[in-house]
C-alpha positions in Angstrom: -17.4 14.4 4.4 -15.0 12.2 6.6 -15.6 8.2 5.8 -15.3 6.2 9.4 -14.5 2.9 8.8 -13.5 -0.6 11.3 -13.0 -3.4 10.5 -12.5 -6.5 12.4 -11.8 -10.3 11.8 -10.5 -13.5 13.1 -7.9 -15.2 11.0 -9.1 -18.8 10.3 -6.5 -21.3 11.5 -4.5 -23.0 8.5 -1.2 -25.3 8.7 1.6 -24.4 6.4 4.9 -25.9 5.3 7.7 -24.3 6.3 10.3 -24.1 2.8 11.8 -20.9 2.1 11.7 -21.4 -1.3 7.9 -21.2 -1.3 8.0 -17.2 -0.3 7.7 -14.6 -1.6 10.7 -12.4 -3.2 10.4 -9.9 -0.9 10.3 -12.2 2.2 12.5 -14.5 1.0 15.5 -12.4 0.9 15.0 -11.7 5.1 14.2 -15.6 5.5 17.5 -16.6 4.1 19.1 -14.5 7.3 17.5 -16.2 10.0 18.5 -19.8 9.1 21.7 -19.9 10.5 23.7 -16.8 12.8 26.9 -17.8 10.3 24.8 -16.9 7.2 23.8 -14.4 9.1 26.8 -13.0 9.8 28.3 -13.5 6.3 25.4 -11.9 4.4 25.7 -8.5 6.6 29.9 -9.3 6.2 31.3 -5.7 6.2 33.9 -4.8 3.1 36.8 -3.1 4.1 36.1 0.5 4.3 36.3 2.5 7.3 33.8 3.0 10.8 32.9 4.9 13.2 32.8 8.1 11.1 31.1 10.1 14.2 33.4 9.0 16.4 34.2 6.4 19.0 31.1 3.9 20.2 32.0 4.0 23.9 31.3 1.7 26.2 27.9 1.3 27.2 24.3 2.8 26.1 26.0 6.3 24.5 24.8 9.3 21.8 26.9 10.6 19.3 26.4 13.8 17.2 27.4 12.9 13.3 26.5 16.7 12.4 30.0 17.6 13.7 31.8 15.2 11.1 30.3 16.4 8.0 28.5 18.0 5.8 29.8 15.2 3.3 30.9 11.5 4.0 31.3 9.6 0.7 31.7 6.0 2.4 28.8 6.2 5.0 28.2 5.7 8.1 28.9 2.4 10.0 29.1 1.2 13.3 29.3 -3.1 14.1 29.2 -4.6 17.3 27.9 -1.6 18.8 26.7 -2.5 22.7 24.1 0.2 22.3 24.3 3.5 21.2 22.1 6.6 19.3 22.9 8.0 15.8 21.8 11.9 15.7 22.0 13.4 11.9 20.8 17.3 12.5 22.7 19.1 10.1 20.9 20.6 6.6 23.7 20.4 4.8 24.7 16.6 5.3 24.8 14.6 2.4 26.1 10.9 2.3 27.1 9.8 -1.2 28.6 6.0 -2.1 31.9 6.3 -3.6 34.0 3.5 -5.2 34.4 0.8 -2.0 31.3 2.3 0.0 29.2 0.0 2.2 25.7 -1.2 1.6 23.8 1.7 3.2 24.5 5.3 4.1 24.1 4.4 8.0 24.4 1.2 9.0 24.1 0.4 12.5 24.6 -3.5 13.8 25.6 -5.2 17.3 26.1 -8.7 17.8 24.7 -11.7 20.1 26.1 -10.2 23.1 24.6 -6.7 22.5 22.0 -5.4 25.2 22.2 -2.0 24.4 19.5 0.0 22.1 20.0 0.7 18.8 19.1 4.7 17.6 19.3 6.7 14.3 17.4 10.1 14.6 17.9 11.4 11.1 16.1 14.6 12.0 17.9 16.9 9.7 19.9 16.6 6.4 20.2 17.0 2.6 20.5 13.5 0.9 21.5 9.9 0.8 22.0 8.7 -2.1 23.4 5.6 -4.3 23.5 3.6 -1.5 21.3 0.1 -1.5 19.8 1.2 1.4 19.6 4.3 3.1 19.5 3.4 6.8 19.6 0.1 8.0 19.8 -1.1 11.3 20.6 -4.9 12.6 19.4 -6.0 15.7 20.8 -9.9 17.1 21.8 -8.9 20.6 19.0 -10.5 23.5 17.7 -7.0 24.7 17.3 -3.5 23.7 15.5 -2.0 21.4 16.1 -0.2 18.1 14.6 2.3 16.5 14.8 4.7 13.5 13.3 8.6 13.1 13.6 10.5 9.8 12.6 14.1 8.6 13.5 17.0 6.8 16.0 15.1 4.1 16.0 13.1 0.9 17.0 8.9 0.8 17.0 7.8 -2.9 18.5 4.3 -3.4 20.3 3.0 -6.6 18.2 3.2 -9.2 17.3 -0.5 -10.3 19.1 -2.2 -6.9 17.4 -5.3 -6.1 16.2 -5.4 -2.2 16.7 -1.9 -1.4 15.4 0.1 1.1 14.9 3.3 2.4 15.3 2.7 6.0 15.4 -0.4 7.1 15.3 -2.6 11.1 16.3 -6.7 10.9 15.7 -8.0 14.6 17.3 -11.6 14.1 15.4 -14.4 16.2 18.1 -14.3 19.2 16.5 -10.9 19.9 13.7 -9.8 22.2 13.5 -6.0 21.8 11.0 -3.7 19.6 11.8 -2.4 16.3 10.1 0.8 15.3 10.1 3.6 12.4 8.9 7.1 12.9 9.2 9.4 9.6 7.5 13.0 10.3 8.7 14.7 6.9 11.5 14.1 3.8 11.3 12.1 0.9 12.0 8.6 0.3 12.4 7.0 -3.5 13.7 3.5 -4.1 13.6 1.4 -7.3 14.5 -1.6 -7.3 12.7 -5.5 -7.3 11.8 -7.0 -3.6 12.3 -3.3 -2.1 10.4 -0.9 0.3 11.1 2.7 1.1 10.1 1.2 4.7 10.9 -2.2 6.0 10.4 -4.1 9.5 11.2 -7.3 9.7 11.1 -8.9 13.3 12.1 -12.7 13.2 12.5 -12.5 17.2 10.0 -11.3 20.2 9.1 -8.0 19.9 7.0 -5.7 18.1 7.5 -4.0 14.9 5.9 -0.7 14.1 5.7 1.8 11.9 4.2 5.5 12.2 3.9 7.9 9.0 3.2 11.2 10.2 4.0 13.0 6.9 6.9 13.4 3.9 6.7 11.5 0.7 7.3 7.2 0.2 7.7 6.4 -3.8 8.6 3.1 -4.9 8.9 2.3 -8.8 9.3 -1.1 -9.1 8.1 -4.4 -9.1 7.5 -6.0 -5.4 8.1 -2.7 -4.0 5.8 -1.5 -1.3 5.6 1.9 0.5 6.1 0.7 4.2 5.5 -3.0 5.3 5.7 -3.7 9.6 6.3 -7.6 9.7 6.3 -9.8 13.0 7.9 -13.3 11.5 8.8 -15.4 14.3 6.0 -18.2 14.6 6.3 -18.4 18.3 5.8 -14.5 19.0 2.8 -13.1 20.6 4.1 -9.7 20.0 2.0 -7.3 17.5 2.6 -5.5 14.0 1.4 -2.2 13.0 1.6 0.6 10.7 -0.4 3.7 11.7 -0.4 7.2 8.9 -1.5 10.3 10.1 -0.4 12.5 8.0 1.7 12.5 4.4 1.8 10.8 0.8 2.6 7.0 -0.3 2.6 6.4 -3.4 3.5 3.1 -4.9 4.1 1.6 -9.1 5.0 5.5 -10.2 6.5 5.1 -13.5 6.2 1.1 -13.6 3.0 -1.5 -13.4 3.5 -1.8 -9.5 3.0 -4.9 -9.7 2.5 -6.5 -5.9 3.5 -2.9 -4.6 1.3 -2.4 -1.7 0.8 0.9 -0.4 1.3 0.3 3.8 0.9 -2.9 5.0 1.3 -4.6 8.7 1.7 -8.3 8.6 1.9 -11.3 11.9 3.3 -14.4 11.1 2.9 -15.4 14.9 0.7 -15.5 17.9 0.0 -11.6 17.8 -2.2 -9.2 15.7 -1.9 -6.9 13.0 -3.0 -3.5 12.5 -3.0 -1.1 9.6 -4.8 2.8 10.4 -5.1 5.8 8.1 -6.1 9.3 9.4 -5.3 11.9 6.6 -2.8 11.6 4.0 -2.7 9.9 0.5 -1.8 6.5 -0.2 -2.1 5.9 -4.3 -1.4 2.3 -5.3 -0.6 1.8 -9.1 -0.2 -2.0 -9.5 -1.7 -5.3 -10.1 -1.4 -9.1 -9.0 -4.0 -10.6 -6.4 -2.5 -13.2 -4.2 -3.8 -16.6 -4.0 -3.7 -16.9 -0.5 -3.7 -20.5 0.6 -7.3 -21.0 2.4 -9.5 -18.7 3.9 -10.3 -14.7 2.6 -8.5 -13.5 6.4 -5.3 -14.9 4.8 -5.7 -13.5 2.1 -3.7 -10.2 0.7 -3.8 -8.3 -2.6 -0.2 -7.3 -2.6 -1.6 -4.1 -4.1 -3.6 -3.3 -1.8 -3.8 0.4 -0.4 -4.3 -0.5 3.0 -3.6 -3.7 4.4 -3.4 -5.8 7.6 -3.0 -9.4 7.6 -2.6 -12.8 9.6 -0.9 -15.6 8.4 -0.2 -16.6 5.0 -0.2 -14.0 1.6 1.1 -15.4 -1.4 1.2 -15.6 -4.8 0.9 -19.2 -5.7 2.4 -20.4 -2.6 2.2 -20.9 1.0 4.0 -18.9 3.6 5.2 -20.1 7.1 2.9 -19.2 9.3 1.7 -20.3 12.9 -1.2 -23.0 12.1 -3.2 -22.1 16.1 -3.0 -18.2 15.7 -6.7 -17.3 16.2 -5.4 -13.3 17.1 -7.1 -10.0 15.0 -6.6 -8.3 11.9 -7.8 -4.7 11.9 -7.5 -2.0 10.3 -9.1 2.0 10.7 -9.9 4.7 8.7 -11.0 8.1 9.9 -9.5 10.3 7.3 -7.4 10.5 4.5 -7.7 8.9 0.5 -6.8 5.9 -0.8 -6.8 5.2 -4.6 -5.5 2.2 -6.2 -5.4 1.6 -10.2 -4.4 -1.4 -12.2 -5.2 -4.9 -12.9 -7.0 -6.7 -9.6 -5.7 -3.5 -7.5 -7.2 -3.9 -3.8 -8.6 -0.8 -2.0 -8.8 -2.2 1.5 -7.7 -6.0 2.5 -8.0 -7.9 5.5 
């Protein structure tokens, strides 16, 4: 029989010190970006190896077809200061392999303050990507346009052991305004490594960040390592963060004690709400670690939690930035699925 479930609460106001040094790992790493547009610019600084591997970003919103320019690249694929354009991967037999000088991800797509375009990578179709630190990673500063990332049919495994890696990956620094979102119908993704997630959303500027799982495979085997987390950082945003599953398999600590290695989790640091649903599908958490959030059980996450969706601060010992007046909704809704958590102070559902 089918278990319907909603829940609904108001976060409690709370007033938090701003220090980056009081986050988390995992957030800590993105905070460190949006303090200054030079450290910024010098912790995405591209190595020397080359771009524009499926051919030339024209002027303008345009689409190009990397299918045609492998089946294998060994450097990845990068485009900077792009002024909008879409990424299609739709050949089976691509694979994308880091050799000797490769960049940091296997597609990495990036504009500047001056971009307006969207930002695209439809992965619909390839092998693997492998032994990169993250497999697609997209970097959003310019005022408008929107990015977005869709994956299916192909396998992303990280380096084994790399700190902050990711699967696929959106970074909407605070100069932007547009959405970020993440659609995975089918593949596998596997990453390893402390302060990682197989998917990340970070939005530090306006919009929304959002994340739909309608089937393939998430595993994370480390430490700090969630399945998919949707985060809305910016304290003045009214804008919303969500993670919806409808179909497919998370599965979180495999191999490892998990520990703070949520299964999906959508988290507002702002003005807006957050929202976490589950329709069929498995998410298996394997972990332990309860946060000591600072006041209040609707700021309060188990970092191990199957399910989560949270306002305002989530910590383990320490207080996050957070906007103090936020009196928006956490919610979360289940009409199908399983969850199943295991391990020390493991959380099935958290608001």
């Amino acid at each position: 029989m089918v278990e319907y479930y909603v829940i609904l609460r108001r976060a409690k106001r709370h007033a938090f010190k701003f220090a980056v040094t009081s986050l988390t790992p995992h957030l800590r790493c993105w905070a460190r970006l949006a303090l200054s547009t030079s450290a910024l610019a010098f912790a995405f600084a591209s190595p020397g190896w080359s771009a524009n591997e499926c051919g030339p970003d024209a002027s303008g919103q345009g689409a190009n077809d990397c299918g045609l320019f492998i089946p294998q690249i060994n450097n990845g694929i990068t485009y900077l200061n792009s002024d909008g354009i879409t990424l299609d991967l739709n050949n089976s037999a691509a694979t994308i392999t880091r050799a000797a000088g490769g960049g940091i991800a296997a597609i990495d797509l990036r504009d500047t303050d001056t971009g307006t375009g969207d930002l695209i990578v439809n992965a619909t179709d390839f092998d693997r990507m492998s032994n990169f630190q993250r497999g697609i990673f997209i970097l959003k500063a310019g005022v408008s346009g929107d990015t977005s990332v869709t994956l299916n049919n192909g396998t992303i495994q990280t380096i084994n052991g790399q700190t902050s890696s990711h699967g696929a990956a959106i970074y909407m620094a605070p100069t932007a305004t547009g959405n970020a979102s993440i659609t995975v119908d089918g593949g596998t993704i596997i990453t390893d490594g402390l302060n990682s997630a197989g998917l990340s959303i970070n939005n530090a500027g306006q919009g929304n960040a959002s994340i739909v799982i309608n089937g393939g495979q998430i595993e994370s085997r480390s430490t700090a390592n969630p399945g998919a987390i949707s985060m809305v950082t910016n304290l003045t945003s009214t804008a919303s963060s969500s993670i919806v599953m409808n179909d497919g398999d998370v599965r979180t600590g495999i191999g490892s004690a998990g520990l703070n290695s949520g299964g999906i989790i959508a988290r507002n640091l702002g003005l807006g709400t957050a929202h976490a649903e589950i329709h069929a599908g498995t998410v298996a958490v394997r972990g332990a670690g309860l946060s000591q959030g600072g006041g209040g059980r609707d700021a309060w996450l188990s970092l191990s939690s199957g399910v989560a969706a949270v306002i305002g601060s989530a910590t383990i010992g320490a207080t996050r930035p957070q906007n103090a007046t936020n009196t928006s909704l956490a919610s979360a809704l289940m009409t199908g699925g399983h969850i199943t958590v295991s391990g020390i102070r493991a959380v099935f559902w958290r608001l």
